[in-house]
N, CA, C and O atoms as a Maestro MAE file, in Angstrom:
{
 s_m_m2io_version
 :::
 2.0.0
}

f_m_ct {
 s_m_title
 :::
 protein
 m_atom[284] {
  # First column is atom index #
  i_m_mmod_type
  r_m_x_coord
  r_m_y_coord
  r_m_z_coord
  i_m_residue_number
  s_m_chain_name
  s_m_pdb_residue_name
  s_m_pdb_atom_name
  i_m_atomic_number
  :::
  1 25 -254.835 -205.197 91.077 1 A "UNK " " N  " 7
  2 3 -253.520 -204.835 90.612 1 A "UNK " " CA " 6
  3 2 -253.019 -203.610 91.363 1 A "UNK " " C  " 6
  4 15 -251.848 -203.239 91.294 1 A "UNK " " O  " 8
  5 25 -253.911 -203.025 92.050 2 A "UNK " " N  " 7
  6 3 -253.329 -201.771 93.428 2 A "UNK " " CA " 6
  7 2 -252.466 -202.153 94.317 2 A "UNK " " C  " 6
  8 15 -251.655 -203.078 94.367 2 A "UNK " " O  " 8
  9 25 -252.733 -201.378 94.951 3 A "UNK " " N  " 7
  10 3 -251.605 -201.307 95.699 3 A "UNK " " CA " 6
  11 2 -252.722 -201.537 97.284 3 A "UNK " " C  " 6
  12 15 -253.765 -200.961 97.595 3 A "UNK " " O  " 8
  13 25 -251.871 -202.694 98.049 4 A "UNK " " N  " 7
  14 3 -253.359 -203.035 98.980 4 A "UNK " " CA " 6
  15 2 -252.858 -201.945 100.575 4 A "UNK " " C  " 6
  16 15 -252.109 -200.970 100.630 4 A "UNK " " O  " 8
  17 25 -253.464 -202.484 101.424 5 A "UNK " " N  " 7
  18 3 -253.459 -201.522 103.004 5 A "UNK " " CA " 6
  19 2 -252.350 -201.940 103.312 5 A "UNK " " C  " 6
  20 15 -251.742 -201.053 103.912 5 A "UNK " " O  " 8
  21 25 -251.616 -203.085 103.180 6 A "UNK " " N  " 7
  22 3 -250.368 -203.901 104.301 6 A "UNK " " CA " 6
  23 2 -249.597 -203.659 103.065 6 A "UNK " " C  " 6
  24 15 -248.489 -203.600 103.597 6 A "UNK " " O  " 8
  25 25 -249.379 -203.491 101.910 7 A "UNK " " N  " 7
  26 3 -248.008 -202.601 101.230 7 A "UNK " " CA " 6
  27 2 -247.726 -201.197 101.095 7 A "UNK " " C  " 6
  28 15 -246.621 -200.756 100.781 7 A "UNK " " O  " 8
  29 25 -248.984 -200.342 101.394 8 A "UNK " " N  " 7
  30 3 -248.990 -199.097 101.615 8 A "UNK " " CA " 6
  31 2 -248.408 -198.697 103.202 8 A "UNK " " C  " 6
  32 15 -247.842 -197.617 103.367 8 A "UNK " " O  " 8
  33 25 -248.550 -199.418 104.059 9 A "UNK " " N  " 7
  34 3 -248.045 -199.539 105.455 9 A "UNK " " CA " 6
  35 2 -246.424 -200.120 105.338 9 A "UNK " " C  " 6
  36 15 -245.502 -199.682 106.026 9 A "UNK " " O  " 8
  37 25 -246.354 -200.720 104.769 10 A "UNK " " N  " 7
  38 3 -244.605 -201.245 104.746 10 A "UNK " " CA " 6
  39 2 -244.280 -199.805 103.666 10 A "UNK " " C  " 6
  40 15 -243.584 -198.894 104.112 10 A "UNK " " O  " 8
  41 25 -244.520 -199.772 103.070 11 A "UNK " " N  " 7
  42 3 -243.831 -198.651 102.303 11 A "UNK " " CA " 6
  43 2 -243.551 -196.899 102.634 11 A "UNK " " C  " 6
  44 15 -242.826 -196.029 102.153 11 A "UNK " " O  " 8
  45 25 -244.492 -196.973 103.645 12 A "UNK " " N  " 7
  46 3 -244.598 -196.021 104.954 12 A "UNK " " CA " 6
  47 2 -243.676 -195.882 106.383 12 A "UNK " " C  " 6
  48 15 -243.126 -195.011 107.056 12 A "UNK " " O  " 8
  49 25 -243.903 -197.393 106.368 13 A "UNK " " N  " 7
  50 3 -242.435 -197.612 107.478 13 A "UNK " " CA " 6
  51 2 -241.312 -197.169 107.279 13 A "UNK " " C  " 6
  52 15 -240.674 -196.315 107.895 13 A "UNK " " O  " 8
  53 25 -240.920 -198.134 105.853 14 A "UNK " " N  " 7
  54 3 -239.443 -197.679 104.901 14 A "UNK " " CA " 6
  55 2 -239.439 -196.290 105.208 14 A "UNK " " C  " 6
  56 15 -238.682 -195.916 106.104 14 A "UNK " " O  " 8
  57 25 -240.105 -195.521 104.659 15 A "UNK " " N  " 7
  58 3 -240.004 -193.703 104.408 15 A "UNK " " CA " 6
  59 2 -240.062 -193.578 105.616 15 A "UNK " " C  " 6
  60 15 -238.951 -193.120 105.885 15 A "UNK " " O  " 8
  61 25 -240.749 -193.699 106.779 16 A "UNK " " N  " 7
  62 3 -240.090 -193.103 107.508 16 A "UNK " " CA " 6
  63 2 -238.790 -193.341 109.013 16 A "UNK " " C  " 6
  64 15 -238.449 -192.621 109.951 16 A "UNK " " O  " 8
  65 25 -238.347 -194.938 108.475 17 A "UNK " " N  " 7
  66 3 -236.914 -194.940 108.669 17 A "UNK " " CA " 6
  67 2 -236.238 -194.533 107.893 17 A "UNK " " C  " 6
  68 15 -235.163 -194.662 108.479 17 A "UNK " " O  " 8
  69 25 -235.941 -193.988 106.693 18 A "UNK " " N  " 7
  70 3 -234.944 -193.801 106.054 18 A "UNK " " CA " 6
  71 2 -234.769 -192.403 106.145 18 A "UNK " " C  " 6
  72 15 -233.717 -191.818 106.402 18 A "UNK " " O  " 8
  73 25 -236.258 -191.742 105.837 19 A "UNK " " N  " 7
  74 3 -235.971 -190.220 106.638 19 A "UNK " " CA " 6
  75 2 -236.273 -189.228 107.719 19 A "UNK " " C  " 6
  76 15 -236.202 -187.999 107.763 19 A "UNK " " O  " 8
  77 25 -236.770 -190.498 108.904 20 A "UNK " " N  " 7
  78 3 -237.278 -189.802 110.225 20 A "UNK " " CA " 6
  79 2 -238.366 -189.002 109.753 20 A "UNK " " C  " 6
  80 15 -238.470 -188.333 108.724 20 A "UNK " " O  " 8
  81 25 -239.168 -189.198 110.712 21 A "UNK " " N  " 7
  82 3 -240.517 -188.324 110.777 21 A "UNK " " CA " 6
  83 2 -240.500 -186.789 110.758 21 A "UNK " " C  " 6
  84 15 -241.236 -186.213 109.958 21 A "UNK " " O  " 8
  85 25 -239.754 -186.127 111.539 22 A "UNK " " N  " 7
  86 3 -239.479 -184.630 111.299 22 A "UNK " " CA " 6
  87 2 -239.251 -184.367 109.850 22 A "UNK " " C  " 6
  88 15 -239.813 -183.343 109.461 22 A "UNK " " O  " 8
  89 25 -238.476 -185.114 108.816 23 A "UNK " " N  " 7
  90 3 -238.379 -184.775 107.717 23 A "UNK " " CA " 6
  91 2 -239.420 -185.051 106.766 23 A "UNK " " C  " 6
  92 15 -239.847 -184.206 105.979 23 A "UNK " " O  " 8
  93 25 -240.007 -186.760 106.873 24 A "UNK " " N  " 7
  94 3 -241.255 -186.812 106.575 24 A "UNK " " CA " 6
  95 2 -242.374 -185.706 106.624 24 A "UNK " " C  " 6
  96 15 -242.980 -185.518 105.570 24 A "UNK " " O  " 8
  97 25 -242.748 -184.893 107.807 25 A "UNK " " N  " 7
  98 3 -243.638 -184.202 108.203 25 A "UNK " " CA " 6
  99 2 -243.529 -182.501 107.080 25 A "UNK " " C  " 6
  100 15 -244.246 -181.719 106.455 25 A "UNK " " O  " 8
  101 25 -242.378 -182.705 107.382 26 A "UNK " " N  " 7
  102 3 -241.643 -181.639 106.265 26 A "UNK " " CA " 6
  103 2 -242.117 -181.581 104.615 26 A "UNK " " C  " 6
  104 15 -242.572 -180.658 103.941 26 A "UNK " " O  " 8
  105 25 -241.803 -182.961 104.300 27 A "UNK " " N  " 7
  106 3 -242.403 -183.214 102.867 27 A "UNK " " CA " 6
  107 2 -243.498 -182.961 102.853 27 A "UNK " " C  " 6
  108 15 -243.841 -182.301 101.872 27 A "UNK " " O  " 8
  109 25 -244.580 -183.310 103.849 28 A "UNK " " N  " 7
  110 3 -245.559 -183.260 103.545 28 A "UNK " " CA " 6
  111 2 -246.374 -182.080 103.763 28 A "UNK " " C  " 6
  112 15 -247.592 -182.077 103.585 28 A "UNK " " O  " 8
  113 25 -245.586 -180.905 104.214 29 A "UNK " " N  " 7
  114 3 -246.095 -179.728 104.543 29 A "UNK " " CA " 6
  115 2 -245.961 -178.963 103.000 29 A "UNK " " C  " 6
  116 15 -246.897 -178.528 102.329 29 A "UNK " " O  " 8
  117 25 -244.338 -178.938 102.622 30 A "UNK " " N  " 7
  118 3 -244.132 -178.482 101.426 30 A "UNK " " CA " 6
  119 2 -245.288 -178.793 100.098 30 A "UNK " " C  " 6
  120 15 -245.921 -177.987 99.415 30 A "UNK " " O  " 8
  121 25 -245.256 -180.339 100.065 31 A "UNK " " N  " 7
  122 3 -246.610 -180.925 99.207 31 A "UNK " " CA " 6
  123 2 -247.657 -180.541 99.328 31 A "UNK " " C  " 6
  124 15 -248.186 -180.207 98.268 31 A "UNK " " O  " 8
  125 25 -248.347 -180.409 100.374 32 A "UNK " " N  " 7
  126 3 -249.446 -179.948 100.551 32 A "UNK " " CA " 6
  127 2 -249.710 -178.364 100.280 32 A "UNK " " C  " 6
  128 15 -250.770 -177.988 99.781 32 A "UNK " " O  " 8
  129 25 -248.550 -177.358 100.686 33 A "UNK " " N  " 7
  130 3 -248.528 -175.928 100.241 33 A "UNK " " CA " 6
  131 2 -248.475 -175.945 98.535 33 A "UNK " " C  " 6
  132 15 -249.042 -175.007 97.973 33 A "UNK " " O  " 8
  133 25 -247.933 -176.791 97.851 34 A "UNK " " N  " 7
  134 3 -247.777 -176.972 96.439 34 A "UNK " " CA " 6
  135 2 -248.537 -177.107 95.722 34 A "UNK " " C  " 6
  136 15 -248.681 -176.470 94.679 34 A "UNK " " O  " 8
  137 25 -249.462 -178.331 96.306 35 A "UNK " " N  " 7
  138 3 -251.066 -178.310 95.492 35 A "UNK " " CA " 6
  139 2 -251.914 -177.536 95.899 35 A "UNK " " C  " 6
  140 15 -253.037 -177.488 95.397 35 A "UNK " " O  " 8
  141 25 -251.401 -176.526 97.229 36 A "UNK " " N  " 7
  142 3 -252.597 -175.540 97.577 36 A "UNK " " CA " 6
  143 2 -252.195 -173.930 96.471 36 A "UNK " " C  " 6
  144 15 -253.030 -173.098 96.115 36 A "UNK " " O  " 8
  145 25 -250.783 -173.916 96.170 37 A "UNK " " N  " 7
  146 3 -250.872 -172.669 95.285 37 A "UNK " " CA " 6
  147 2 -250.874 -173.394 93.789 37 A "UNK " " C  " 6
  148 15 -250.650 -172.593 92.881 37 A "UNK " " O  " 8
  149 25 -251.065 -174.625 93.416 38 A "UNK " " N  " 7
  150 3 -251.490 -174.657 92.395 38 A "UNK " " CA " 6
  151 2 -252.583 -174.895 91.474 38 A "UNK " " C  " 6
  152 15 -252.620 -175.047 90.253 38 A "UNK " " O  " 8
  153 25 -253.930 -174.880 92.869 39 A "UNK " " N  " 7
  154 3 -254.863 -174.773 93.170 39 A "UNK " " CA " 6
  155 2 -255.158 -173.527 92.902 39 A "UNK " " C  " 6
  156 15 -256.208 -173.320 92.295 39 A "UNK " " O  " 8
  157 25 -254.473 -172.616 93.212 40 A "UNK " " N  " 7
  158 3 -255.057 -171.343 93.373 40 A "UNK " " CA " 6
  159 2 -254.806 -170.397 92.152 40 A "UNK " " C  " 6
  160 15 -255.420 -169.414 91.740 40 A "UNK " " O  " 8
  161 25 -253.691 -171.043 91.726 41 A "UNK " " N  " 7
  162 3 -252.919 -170.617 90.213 41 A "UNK " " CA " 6
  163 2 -254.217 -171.003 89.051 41 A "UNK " " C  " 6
  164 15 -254.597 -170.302 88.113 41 A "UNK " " O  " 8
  165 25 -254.627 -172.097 89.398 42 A "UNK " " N  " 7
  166 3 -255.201 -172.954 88.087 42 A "UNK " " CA " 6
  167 2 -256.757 -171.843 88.283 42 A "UNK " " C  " 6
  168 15 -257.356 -171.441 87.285 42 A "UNK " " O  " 8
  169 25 -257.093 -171.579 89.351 43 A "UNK " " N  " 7
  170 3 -258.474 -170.549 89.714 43 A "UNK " " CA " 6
  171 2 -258.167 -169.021 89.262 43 A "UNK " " C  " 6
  172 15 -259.213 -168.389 89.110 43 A "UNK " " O  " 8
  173 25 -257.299 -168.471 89.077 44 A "UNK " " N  " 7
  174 3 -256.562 -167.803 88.793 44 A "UNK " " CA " 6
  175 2 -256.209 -167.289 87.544 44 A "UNK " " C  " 6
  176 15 -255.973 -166.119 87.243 44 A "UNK " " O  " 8
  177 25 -256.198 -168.571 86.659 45 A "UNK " " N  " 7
  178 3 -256.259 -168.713 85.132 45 A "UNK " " CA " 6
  179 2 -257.312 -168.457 84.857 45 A "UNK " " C  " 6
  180 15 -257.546 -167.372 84.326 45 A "UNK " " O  " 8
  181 25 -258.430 -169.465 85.150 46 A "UNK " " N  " 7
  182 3 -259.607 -169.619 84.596 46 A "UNK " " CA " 6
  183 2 -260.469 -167.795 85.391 46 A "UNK " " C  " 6
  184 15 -261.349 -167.202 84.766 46 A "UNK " " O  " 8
  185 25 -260.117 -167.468 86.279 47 A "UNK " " N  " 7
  186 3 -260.571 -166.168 86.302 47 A "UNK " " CA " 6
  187 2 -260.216 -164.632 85.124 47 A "UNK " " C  " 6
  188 15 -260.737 -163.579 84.758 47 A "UNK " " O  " 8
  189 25 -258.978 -165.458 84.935 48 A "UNK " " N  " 7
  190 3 -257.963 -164.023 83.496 48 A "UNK " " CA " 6
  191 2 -258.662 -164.309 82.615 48 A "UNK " " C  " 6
  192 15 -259.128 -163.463 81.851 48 A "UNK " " O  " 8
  193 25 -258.937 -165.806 82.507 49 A "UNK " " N  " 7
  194 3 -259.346 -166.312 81.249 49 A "UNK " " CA " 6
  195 2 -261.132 -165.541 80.639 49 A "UNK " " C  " 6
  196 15 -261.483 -164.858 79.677 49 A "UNK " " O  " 8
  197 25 -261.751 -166.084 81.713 50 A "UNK " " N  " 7
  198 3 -263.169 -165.246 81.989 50 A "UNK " " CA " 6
  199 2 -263.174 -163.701 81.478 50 A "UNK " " C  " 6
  200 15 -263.776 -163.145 80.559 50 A "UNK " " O  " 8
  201 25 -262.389 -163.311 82.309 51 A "UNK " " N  " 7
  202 3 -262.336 -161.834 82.622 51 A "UNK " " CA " 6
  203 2 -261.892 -160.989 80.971 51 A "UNK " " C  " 6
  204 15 -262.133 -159.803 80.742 51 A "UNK " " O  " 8
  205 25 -261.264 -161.881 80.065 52 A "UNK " " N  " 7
  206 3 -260.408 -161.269 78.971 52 A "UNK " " CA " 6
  207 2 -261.614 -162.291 77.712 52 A "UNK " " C  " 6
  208 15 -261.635 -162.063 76.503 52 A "UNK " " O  " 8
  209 25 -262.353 -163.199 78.304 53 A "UNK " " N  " 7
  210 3 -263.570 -163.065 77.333 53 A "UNK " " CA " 6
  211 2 -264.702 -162.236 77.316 53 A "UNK " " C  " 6
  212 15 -265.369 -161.931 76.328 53 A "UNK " " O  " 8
  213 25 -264.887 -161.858 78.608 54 A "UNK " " N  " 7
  214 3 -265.764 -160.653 78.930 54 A "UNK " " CA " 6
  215 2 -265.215 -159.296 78.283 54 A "UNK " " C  " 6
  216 15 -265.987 -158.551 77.678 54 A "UNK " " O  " 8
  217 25 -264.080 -159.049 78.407 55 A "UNK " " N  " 7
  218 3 -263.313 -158.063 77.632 55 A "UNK " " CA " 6
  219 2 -263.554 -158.032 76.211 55 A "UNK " " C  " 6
  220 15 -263.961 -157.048 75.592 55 A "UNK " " O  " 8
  221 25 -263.314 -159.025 75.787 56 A "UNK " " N  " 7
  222 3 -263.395 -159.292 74.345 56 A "UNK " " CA " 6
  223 2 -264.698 -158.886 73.480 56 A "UNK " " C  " 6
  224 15 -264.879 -158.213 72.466 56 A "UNK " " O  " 8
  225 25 -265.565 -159.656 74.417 57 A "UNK " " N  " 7
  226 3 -266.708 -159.410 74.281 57 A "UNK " " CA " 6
  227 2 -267.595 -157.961 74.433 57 A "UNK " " C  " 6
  228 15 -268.681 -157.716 73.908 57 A "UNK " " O  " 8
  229 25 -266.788 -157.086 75.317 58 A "UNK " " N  " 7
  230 3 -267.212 -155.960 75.749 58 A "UNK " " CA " 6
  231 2 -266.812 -154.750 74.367 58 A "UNK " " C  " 6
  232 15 -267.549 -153.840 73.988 58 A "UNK " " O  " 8
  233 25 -265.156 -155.176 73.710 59 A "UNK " " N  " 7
  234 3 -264.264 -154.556 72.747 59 A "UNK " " CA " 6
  235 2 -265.418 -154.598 71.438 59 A "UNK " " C  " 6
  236 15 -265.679 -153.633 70.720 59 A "UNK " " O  " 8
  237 25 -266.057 -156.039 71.329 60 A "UNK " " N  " 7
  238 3 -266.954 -156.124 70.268 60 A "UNK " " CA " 6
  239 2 -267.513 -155.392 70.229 60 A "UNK " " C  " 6
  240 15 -267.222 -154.498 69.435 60 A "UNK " " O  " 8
  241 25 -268.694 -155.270 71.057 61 A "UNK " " N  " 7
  242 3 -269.691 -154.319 71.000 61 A "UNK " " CA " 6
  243 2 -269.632 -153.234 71.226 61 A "UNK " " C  " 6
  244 15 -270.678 -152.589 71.159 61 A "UNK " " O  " 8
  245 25 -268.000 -152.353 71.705 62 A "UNK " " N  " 7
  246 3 -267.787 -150.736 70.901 62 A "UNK " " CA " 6
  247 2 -267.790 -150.767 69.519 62 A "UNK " " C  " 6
  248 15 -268.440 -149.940 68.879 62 A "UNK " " O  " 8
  249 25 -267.043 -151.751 68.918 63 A "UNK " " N  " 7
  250 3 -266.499 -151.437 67.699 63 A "UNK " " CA " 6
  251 2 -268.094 -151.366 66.830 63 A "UNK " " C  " 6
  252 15 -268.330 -150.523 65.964 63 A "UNK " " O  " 8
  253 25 -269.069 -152.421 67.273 64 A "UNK " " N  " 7
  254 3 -270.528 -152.025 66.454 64 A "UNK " " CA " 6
  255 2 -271.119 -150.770 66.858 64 A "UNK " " C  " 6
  256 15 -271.811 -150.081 66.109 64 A "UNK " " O  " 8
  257 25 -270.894 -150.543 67.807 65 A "UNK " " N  " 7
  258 3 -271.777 -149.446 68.459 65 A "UNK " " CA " 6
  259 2 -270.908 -148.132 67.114 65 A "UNK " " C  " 6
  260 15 -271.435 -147.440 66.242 65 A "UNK " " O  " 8
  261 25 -269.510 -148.281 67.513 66 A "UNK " " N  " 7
  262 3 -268.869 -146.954 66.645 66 A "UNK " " CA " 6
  263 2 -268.987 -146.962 65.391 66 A "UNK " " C  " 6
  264 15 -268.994 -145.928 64.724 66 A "UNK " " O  " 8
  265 25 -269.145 -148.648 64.694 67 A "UNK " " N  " 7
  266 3 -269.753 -148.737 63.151 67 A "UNK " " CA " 6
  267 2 -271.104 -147.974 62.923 67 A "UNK " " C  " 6
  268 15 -271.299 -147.056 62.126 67 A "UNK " " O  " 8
  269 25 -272.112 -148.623 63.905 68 A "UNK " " N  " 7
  270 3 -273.188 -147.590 63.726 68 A "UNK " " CA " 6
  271 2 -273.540 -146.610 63.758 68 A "UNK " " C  " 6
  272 15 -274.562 -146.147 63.251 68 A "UNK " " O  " 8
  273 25 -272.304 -145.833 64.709 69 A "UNK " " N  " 7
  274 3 -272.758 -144.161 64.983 69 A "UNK " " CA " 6
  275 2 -272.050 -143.261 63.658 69 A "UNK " " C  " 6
  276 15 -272.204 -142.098 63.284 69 A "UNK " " O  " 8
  277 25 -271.146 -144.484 63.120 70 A "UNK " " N  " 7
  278 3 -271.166 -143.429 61.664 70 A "UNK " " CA " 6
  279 2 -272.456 -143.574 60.701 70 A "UNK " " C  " 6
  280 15 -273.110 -142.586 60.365 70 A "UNK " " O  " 8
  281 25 -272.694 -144.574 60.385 71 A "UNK " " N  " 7
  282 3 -273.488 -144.854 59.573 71 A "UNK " " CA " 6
  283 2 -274.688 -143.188 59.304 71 A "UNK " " C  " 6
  284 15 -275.613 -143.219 58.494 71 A "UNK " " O  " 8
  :::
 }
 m_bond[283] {
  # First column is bond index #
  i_m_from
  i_m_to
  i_m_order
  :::
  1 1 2 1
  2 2 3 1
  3 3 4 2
  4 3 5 1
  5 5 6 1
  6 6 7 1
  7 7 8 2
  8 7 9 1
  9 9 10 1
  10 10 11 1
  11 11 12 2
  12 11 13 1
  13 13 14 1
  14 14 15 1
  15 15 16 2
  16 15 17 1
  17 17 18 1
  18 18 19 1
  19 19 20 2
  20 19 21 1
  21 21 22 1
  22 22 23 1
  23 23 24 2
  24 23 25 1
  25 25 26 1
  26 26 27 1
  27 27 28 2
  28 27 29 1
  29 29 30 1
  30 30 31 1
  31 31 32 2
  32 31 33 1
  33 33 34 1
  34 34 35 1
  35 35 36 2
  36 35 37 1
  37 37 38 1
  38 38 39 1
  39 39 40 2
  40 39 41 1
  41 41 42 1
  42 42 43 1
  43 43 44 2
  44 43 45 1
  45 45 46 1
  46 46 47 1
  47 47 48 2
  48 47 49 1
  49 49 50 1
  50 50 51 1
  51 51 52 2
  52 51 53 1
  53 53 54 1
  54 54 55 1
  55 55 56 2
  56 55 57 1
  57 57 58 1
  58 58 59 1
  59 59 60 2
  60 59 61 1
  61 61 62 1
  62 62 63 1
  63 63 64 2
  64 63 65 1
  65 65 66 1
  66 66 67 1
  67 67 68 2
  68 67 69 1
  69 69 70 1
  70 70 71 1
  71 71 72 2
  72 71 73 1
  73 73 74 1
  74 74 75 1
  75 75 76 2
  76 75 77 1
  77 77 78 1
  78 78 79 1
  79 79 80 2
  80 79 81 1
  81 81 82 1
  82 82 83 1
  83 83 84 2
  84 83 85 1
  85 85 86 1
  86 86 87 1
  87 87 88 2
  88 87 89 1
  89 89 90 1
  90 90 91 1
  91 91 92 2
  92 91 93 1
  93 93 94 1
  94 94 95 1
  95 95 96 2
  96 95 97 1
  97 97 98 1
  98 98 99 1
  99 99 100 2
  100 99 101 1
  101 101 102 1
  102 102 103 1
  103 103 104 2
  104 103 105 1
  105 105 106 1
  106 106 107 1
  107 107 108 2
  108 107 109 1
  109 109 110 1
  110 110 111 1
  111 111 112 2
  112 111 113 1
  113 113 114 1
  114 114 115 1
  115 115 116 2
  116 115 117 1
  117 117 118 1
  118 118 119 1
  119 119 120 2
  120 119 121 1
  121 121 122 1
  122 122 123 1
  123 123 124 2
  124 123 125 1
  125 125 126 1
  126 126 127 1
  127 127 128 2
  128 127 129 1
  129 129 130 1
  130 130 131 1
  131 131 132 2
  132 131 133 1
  133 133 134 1
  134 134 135 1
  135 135 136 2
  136 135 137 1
  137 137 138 1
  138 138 139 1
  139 139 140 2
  140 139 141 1
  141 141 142 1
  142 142 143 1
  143 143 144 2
  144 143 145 1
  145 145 146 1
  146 146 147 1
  147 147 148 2
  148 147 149 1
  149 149 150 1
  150 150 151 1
  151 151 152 2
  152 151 153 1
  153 153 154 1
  154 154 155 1
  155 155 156 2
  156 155 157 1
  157 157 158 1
  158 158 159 1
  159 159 160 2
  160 159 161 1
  161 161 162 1
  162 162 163 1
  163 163 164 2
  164 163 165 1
  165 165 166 1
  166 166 167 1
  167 167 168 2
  168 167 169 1
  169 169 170 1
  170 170 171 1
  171 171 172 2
  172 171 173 1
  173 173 174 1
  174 174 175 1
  175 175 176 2
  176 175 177 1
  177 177 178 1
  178 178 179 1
  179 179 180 2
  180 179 181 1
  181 181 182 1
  182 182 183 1
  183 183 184 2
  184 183 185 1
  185 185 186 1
  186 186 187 1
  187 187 188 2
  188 187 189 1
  189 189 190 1
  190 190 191 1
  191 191 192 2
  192 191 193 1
  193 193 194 1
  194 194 195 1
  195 195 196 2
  196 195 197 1
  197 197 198 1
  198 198 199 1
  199 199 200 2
  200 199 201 1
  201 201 202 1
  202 202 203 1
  203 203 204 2
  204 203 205 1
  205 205 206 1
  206 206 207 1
  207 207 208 2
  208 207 209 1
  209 209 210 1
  210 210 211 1
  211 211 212 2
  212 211 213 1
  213 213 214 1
  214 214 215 1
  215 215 216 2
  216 215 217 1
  217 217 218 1
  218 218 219 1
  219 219 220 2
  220 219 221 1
  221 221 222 1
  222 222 223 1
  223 223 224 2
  224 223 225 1
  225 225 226 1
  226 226 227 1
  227 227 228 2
  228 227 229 1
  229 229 230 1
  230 230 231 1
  231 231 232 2
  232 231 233 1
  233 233 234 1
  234 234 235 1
  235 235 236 2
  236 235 237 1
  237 237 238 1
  238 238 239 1
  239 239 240 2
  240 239 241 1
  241 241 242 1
  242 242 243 1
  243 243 244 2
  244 243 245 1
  245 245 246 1
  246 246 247 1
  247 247 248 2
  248 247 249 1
  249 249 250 1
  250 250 251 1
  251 251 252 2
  252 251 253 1
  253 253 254 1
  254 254 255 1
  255 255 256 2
  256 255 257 1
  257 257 258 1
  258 258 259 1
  259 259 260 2
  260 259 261 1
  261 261 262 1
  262 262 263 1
  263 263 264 2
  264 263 265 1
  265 265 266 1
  266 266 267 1
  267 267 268 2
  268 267 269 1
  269 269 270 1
  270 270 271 1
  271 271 272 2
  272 271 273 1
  273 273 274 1
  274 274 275 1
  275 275 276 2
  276 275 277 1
  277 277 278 1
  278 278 279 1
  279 279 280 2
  280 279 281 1
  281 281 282 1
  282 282 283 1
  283 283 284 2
  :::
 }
}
């Protein structure tokens, strides 16, 4: 039910008579920069994300440490 090699090739042709290859080449530069910063965005997250459980985790163990030093 895919999509086979000889309709992926006609559908390639189309695109690039309808918008010449210079523009083609274009799309595909933009696309490719797009999933590369959203690549880097999504690494990015999961680093804040890390970084603010380590935090969290770090906030905990003042607040026992300062429970205990009254005690």
């Amino acid at each position: 039910m895919g999509i086979s090699v000889t309709q992926l090739v006609i559908i390639m042709v189309i695109v690039i008579v309808l918008f010449g290859t210079k523009r083609v080449r274009t799309i595909g530069t933009d696309v490719g920069e797009a999933i590369k910063n959203f690549r880097s965005s999504m690494k990015e997250g999961e680093n804040d994300k890390s970084l603010s459980a380590n935090a969290s985790e770090n906030s905990d163990a003042k607040v026992k440490l300062h429970e205990e030093s009254k005690v």
